[in-house]
C-alpha positions in Angstrom: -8.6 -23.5 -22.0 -5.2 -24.9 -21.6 -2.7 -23.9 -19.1 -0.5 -22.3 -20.9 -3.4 -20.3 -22.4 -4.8 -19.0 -19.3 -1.2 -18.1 -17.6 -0.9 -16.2 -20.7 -3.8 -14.3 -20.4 -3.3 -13.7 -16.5 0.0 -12.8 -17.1 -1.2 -10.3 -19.6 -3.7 -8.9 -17.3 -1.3 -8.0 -14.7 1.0 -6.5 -16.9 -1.7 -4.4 -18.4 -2.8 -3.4 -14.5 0.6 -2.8 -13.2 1.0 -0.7 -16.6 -2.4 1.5 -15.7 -1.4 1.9 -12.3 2.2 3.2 -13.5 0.4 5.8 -15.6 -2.2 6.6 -13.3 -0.6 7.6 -10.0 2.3 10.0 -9.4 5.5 8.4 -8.0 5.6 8.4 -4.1 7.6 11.0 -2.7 10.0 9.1 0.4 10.2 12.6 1.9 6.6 12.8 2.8 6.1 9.1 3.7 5.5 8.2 7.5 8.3 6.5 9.2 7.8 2.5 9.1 8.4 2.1 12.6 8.7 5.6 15.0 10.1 3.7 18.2 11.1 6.3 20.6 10.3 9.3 17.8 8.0 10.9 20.0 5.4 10.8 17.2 2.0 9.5 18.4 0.3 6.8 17.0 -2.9 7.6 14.6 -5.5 5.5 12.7 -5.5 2.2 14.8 -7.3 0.3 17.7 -3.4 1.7 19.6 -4.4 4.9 19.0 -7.8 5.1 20.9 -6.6 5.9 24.1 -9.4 4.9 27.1 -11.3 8.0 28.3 -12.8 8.5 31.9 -16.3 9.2 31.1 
């Protein structure tokens, strides 16, 4: 296969992924998203190696 070829055809299968993915999801909602960074928000943090807090067993 050439170059030209196979950019064509990797080109072609990203479209057609970014196209499924387009008519698969719903569009995010901003509203319901978390904040990117929540310095001072008083929101905990959740879901990282931050969030687990030592415990006095």
């Amino acid at each position: 296969m050439t170059r030209r070829v196979t950019m064509a055809v990797t080109a072609a299968l990203v479209a057609a992924l970014i196209a499924f993915d387009l008519a698969a999801s719903a569009s995010p909602n901003p509203f319901q998203a978390p904040p990117l960074l929540a310095l001072g928000s008083g929101q905990a943090a959740s879901g990282a190696h931050c969030a687990a807090l030592p415990t006095a067993d």
